[in-house]
RODOTI-506971 format. One record per residue (C-alpha): residue number from 1; chain; x, y, z. Coordinates in nm, 4 decimals. Layout:
BEGIN
PT   num   cadena         c1         c2         c3
PT   NUM        A          X          Y          Z
...
This chain:
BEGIN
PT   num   cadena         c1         c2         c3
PT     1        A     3.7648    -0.6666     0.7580
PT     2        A     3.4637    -0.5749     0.5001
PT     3        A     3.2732    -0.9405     0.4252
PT     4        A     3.2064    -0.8572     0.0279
PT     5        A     2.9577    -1.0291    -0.1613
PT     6        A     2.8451    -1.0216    -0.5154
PT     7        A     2.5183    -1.0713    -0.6839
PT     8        A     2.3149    -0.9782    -0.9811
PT     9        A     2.0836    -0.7163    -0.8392
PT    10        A     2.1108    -0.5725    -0.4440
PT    11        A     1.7507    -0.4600    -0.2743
PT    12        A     1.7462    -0.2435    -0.0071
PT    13        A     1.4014    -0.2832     0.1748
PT    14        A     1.2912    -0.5950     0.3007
PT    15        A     0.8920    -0.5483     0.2478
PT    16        A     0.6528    -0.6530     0.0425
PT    17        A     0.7518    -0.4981    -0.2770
PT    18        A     1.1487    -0.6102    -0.2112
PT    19        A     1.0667    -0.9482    -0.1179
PT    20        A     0.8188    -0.9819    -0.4127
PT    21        A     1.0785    -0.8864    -0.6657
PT    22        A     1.3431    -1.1383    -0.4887
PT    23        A     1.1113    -1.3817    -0.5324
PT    24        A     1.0085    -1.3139    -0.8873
PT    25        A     1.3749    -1.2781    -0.9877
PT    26        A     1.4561    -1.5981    -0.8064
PT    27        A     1.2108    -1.7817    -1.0631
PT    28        A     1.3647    -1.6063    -1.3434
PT    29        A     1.7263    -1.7809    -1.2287
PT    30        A     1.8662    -1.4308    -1.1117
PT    31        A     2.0911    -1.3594    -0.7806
PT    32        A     1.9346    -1.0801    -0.5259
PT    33        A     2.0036    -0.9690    -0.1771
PT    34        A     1.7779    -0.7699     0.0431
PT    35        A     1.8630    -0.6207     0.2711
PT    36        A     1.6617    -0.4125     0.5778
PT    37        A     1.7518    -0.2036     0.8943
PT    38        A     1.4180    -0.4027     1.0522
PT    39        A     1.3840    -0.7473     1.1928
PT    40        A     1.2109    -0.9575     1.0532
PT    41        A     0.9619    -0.9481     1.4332
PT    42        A     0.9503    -0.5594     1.3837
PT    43        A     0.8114    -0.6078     1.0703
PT    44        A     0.5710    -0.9045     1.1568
PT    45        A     0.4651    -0.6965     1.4326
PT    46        A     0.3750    -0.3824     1.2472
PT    47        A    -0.0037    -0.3969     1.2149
PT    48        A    -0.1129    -0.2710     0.8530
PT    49        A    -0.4023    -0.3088     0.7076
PT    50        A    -0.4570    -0.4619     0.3317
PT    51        A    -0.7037    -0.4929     0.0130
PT    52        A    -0.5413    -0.6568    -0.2339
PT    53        A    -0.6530    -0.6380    -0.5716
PT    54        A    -0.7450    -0.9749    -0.7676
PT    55        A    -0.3744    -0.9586    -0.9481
PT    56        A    -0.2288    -0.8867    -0.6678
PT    57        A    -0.4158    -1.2078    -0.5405
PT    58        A    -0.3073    -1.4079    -0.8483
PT    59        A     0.0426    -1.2947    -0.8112
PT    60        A     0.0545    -1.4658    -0.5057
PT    61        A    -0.0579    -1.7516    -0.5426
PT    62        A     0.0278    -1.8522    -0.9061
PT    63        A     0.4370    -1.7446    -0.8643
PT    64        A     0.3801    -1.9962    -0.6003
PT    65        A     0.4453    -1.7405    -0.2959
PT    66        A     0.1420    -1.8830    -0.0706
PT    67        A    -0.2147    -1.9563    -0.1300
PT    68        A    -0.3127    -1.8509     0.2314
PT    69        A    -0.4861    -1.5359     0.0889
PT    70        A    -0.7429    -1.8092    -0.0376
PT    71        A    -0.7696    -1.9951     0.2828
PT    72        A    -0.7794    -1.6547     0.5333
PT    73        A    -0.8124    -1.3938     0.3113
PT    74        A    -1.1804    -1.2285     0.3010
PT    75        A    -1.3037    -1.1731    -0.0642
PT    76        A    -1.5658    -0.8584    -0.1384
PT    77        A    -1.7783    -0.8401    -0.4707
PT    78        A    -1.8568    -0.4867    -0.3187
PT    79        A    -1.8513    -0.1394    -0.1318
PT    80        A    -2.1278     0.0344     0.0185
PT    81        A    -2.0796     0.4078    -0.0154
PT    82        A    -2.3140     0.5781     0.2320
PT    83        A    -2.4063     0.9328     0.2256
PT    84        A    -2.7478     1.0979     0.3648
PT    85        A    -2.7617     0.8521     0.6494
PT    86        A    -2.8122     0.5815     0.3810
PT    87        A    -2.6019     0.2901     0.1947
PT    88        A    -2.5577     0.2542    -0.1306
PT    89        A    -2.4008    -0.0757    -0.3086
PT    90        A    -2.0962    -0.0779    -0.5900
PT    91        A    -2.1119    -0.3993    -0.7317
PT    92        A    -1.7951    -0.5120    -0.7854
PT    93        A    -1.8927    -0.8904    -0.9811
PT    94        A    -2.1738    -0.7029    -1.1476
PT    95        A    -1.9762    -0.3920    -1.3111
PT    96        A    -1.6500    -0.5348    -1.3889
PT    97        A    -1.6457    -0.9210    -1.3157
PT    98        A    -1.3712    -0.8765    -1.0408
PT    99        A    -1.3371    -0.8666    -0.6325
PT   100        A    -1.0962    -0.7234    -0.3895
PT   101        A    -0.9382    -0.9424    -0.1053
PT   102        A    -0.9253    -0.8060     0.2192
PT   103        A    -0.5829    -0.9785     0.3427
PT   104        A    -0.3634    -0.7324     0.5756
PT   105        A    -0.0358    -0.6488     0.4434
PT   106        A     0.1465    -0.8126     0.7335
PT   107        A     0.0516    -1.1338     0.6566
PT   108        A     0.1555    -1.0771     0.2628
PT   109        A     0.5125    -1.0053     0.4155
PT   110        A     0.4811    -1.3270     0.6697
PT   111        A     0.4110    -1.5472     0.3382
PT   112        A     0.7162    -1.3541     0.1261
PT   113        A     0.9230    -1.3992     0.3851
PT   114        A     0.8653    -1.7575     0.4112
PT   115        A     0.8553    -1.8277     0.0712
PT   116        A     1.2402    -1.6495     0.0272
PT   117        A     1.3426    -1.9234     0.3626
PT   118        A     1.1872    -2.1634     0.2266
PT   119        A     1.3674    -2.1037    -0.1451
PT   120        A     1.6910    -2.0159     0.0038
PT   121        A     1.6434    -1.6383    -0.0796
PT   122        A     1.9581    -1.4375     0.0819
PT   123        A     1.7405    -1.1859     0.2909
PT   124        A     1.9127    -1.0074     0.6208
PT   125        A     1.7190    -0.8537     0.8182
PT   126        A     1.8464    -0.6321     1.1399
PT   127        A     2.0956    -0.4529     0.9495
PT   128        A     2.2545    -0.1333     1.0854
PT   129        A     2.4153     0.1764     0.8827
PT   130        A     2.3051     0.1609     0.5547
PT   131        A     2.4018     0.3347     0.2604
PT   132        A     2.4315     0.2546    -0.1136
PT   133        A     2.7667     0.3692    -0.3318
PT   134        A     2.8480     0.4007    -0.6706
PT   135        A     2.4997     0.4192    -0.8308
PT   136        A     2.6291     0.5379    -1.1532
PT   137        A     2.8944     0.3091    -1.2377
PT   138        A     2.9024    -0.0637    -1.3509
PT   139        A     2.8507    -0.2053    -0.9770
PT   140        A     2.6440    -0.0246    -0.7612
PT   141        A     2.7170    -0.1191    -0.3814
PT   142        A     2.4851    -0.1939    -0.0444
PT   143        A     2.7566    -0.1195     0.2593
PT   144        A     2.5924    -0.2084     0.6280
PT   145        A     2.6698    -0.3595     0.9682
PT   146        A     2.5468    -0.7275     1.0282
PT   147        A     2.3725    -0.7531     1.3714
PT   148        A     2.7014    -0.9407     1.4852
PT   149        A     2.8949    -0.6619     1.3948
PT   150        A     3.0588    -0.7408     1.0519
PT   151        A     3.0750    -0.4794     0.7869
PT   152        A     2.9322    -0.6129     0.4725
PT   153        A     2.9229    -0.4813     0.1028
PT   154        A     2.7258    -0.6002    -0.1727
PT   155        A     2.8532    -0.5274    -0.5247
PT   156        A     2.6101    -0.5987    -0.7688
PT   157        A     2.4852    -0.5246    -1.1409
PT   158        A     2.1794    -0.3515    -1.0721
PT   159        A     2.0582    -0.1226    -0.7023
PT   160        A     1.6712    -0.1727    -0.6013
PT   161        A     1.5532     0.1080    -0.3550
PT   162        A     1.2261    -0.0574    -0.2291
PT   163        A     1.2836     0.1213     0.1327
PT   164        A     1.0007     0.3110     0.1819
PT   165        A     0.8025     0.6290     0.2024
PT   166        A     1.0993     0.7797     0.4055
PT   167        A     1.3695     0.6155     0.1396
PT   168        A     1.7237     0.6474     0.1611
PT   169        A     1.8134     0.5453    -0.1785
PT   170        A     1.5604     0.8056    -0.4023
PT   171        A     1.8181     1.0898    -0.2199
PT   172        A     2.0697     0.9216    -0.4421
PT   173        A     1.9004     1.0767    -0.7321
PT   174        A     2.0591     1.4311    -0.7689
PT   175        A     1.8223     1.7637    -0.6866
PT   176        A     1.8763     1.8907    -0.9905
PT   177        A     1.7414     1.5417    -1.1760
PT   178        A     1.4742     1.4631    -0.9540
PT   179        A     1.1044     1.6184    -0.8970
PT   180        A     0.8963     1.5118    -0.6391
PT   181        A     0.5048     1.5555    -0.6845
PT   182        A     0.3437     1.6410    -0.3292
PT   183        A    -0.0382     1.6738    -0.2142
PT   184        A    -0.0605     1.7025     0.2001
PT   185        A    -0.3672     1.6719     0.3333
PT   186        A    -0.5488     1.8923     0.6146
PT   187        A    -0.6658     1.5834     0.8023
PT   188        A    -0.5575     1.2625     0.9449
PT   189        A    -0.8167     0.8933     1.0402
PT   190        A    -0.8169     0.8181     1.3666
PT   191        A    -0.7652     0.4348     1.3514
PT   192        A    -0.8841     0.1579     1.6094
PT   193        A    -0.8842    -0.1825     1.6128
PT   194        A    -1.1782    -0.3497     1.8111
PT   195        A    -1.2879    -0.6770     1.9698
PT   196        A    -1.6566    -0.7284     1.8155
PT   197        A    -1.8335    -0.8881     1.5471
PT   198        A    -1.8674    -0.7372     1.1842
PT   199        A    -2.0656    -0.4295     1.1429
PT   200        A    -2.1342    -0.5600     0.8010
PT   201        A    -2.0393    -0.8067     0.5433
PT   202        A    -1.8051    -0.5380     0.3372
PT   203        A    -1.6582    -0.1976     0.3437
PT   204        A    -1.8796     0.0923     0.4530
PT   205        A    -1.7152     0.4112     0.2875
PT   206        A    -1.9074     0.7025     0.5142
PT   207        A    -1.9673     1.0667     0.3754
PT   208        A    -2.0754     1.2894     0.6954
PT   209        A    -2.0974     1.6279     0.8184
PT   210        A    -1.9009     1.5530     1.1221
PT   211        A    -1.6070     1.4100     0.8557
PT   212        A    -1.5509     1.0634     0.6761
PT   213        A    -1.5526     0.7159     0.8098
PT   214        A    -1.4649     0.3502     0.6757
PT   215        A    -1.5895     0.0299     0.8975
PT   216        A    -1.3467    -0.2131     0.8235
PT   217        A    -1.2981    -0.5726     0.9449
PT   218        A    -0.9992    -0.8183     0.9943
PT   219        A    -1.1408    -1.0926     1.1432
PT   220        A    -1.4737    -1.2425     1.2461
PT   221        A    -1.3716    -1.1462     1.5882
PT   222        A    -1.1415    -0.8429     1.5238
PT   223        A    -1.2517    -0.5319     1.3326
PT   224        A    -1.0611    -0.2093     1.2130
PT   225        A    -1.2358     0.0907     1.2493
PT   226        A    -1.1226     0.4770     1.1243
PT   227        A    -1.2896     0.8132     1.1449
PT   228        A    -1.1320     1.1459     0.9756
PT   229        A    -0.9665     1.3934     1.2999
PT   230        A    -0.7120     1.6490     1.2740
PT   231        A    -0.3395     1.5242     1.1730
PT   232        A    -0.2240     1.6435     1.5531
PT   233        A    -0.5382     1.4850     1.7352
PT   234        A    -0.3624     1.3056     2.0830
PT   235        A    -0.5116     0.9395     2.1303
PT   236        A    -0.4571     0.9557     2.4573
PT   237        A    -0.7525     1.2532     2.4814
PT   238        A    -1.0527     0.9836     2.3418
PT   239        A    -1.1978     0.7235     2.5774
PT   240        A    -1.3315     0.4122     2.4050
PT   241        A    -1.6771     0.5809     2.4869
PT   242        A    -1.6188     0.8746     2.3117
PT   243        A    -1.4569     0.6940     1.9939
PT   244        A    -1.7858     0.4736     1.9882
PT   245        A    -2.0693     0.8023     2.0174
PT   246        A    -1.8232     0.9604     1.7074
PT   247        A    -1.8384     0.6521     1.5162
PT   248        A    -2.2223     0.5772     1.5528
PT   249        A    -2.2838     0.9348     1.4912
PT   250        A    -2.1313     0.9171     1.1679
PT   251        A    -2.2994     0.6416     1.0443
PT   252        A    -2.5837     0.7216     1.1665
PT   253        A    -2.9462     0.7400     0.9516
PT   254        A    -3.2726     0.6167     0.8991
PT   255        A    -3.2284     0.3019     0.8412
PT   256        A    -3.1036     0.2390     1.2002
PT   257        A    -2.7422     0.1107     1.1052
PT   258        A    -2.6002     0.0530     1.4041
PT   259        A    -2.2237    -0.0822     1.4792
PT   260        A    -2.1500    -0.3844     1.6986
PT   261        A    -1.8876    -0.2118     2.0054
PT   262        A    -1.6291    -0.4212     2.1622
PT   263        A    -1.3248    -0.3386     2.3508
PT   264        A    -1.0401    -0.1454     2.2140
PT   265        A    -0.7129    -0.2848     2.1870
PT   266        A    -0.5495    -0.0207     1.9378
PT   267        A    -0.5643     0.3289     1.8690
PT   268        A    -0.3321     0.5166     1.6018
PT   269        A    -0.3290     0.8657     1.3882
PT   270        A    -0.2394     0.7482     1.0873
PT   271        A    -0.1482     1.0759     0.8629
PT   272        A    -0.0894     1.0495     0.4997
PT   273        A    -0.0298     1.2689     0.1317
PT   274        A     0.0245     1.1829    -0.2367
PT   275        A     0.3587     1.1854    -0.3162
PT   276        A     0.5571     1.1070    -0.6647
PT   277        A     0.9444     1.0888    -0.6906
PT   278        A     1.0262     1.0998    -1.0583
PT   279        A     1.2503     0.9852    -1.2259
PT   280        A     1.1848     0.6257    -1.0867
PT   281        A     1.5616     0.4781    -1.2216
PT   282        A     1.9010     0.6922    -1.2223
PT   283        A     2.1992     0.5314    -1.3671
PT   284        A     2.1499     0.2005    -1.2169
PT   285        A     1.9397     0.2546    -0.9241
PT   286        A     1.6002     0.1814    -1.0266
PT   287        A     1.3209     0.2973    -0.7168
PT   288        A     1.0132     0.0785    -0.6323
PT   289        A     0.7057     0.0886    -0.4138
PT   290        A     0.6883     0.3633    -0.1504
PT   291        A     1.0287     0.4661    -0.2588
PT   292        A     0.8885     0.5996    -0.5456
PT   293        A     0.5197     0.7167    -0.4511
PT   294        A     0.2420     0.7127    -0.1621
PT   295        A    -0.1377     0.7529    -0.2044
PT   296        A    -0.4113     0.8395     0.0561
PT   297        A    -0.5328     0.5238     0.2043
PT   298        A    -0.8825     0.5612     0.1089
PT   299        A    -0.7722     0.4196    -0.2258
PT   300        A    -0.6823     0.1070    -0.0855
PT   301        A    -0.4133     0.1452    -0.3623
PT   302        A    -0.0347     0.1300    -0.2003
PT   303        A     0.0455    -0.2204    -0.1836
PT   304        A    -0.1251    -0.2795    -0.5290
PT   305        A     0.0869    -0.0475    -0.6519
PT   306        A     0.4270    -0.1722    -0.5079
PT   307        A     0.3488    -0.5267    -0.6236
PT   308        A     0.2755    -0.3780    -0.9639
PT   309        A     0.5993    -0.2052    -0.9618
PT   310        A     0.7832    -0.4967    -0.8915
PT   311        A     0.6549    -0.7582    -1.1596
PT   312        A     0.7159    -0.5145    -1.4428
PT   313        A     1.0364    -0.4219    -1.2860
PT   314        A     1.1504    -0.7991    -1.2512
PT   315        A     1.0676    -0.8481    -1.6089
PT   316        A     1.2384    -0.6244    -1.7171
PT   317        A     1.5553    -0.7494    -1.5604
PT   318        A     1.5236    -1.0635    -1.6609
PT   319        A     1.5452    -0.9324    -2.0322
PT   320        A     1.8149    -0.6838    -1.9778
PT   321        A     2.0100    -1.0033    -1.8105
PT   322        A     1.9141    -1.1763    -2.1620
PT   323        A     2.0917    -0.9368    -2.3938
PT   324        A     1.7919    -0.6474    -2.4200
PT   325        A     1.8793    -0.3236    -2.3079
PT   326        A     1.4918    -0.2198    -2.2084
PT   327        A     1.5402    -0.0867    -1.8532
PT   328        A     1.4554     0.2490    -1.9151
PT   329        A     1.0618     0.1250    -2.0064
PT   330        A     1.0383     0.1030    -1.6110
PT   331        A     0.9494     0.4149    -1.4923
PT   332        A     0.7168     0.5299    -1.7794
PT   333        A     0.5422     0.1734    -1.7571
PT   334        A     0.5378     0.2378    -1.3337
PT   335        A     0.4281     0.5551    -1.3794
PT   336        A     0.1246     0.4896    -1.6096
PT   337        A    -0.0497     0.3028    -1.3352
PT   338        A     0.0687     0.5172    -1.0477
PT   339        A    -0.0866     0.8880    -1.1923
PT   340        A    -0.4003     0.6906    -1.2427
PT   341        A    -0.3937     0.5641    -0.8630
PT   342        A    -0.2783     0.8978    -0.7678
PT   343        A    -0.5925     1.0331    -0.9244
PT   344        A    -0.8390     0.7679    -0.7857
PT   345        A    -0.7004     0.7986    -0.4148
PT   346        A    -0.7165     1.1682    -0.4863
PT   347        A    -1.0866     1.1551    -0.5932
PT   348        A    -1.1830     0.9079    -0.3369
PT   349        A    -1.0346     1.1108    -0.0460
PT   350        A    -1.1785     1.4618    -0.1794
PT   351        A    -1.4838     1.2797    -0.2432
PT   352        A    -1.5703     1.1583     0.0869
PT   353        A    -1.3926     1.4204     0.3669
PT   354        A    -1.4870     1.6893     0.5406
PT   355        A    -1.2453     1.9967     0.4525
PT   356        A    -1.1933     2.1778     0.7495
PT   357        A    -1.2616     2.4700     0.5438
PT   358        A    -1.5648     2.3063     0.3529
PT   359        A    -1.8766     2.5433     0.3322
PT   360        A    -2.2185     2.4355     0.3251
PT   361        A    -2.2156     2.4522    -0.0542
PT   362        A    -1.9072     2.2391    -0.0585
PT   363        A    -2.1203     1.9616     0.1948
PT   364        A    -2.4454     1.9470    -0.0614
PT   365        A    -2.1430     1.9431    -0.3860
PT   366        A    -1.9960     1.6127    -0.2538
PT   367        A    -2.3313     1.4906    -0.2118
PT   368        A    -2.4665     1.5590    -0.5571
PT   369        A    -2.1489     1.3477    -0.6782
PT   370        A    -2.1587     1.0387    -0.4501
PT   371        A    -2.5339     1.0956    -0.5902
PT   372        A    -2.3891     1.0836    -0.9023
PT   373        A    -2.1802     0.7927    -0.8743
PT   374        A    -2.3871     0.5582    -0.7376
PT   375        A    -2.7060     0.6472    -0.9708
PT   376        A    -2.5250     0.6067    -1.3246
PT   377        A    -2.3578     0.2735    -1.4498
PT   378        A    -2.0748     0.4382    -1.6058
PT   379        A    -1.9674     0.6312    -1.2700
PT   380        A    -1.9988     0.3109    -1.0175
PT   381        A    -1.8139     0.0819    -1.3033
PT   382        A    -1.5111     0.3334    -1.3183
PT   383        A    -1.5014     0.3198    -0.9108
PT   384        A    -1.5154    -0.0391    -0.9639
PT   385        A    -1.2599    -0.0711    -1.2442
PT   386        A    -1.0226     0.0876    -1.0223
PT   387        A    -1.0508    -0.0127    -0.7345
PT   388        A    -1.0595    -0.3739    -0.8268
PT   389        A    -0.7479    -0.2804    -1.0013
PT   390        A    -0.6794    -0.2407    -1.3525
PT   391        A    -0.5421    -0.5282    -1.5823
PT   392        A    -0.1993    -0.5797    -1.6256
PT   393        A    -0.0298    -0.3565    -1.8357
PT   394        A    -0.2794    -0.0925    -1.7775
């Protein structure tokens, strides 16, 4: 026997950006159910990093999700972007009045997820065999196995793919409709996490002849640490030692910076590319979040951008459940913001790394624009514009 349920709009993908549109719906008096192949401890347990943009922030908080990001959460009025062995400031506050949070994207999912328990939200986690049915007819369908065994369908009025960079439901979009966008990348970062004090008080982008490096932090005990390597480098083949002489060597200058060591409790490659699935909605399957696009970490734009997705996508339900037929504003509305991330992650990455290919004229071009950047008003604001995030509805 197939348990069936039916609801007003079925998620598949039980991260941020599907828990963040359950929730928003919820408040809007509309039905969901998410579902996701993952527990609910895989996902808790999946270290991410996260830099939330100030709406990203106030959608949090003022939809009433959690105000922990306020409490934990560690807010920056700045980058330093050093190049030449020296740092230079972007003033966040100063050029464009805002501030990014850094708040790691696990514990955004840790306060969705309560906030959907706590409001009765009809999440399952642990699901097995999923597939979606029927995306071009009047109800769409979620079909999976409960972790007890049951075979479950959803019928509902509108299908959510919000499962990821390696999504099952943009497939459902037919080759002949679809066009995916795709920039890989000739190099990887080498990420660590680290027992030791802050390096510094905010983000130290790193432009260096031996290849790019950002000193993170997470907490005042725990700090994330990356350096650029090759997309096949083996962890296993770097001692903490040698991960410690690369990263000092890269920031490395005359001012005698100097990074506080510690043990190392986690080392990852962590590869990534642009991508761009267009169109966002077929028939009634509308895509969100990684679904729907990736960006280059350096960035620190692919959360943002999911949570963006998902508030103009939830209200845009919300009227087509009032009477207004406006759904097909999504993807054009997504897709405004997520070219101009594309382009900023693009710039930002291009800007800073080593191509393994670069020449020497290529190493002195990249420094003649981060020279150019941080000496003119007009080139740190737009780094600061976007990276803070642009407004809503921009």
């Amino acid at each position: 026997m197939t348990e069936v349920t039916r609801t007003q709009v079925g998620i598949v993908g039980g991260g941020p950006a599907g828990l963040m549109l359950s929730h928003l719906l919820a408040l809007a008096g509309i039905d969901s159910v998410v579902v996701d192949r993952r527990t609910r401890w895989e996902i808790e347990n999946t270290v991410r990093a996260g830099i939330l943009e100030d709406d990203s922030v106030r959608l949090l908080v003022e939809t009433g999700v959690s105000d922990r990001v306020h409490r934990e959460g560690i807010a920056h009025d700045g980058i330093v972007l050093r190049y030449g062995g020296e740092s230079h400031r972007i003033d966040f506050k100063g050029l464009v009045g805002a501030a990014s949070w850094l708040y790691p994207q696990t514990d955004v999912f840790v306060d969705l997820a309560n906030a959907r328990a706590r409001d009765g939200g009809d999440v399952r986690f642990g699901v097995a065999r999923t597939r979606v049915v029927d995306v071009m007819s009047d109800q769409p369908g979620i079909l999976f196995t409960a972790p007890d065994g049951v075979e479950h369908e959803v019928r509902c009025d509108y299908l959510v793919g919000a499962d990821g960079s390696h999504s099952m439901c943009r497939l459902e979009v037919p080759e002949s409709l679809r066009q995916h966008y795709v920039r890989e990348y000739p190099f990887a970062w080498f990420g660590i996490l680290t027992e030791a004090p802050k390096s510094a008080p905010e983000l130290i982008y790193t432009h260096s002849p031996r290849g790019f490096a950002l000193i993170s932090q997470r907490t005042d005990t725990l700090q994330r640490m990356y350096f650029q390597c090759d997309p096949d480098e083996d962890t296993d083949a770097w001692s903490d030692d040698r991960i410690w002489s690369e990263l000092q060597a890269r920031v490395a200058g005359p001012d005698g910076l100097t990074l506080h060591e510690g043990p190392i409790t986690s080392k990852t490659v962590l590869r990534f590319r642009s991508f761009v699935a267009e169109p966002m909605r077929h028939g009634r399957l509308l895509l969100a979040g990684d679904a729907a696009h990736t960006v280059p970490p350096t960035g620190a734009k692919g959360l943002n951008l999911a949570l963006a997705d998902v508030r103009v996508l939830a209200e845009l339900l919300e009227r087509t459940f009032a009477g207004q037929d406006v759904l097909d504003e999504y993807g054009p509305r997504a897709l405004a913001r997520v070219w101009k991330a594309q382009h900023f992650s693009y710039w930002m990455t291009s800007m800073l790394h080593t191509h393994p290919e670069a020449n020497a004229f290529d190493l002195r071009r990249q420094l003649g624009e981060l020279n150019a950047v941080t000496t003119s008003t007009a080139g740190s604001t737009y780094l600061a514009e976007s990276y803070t995030g642009w407004p809503t509805g921009r």
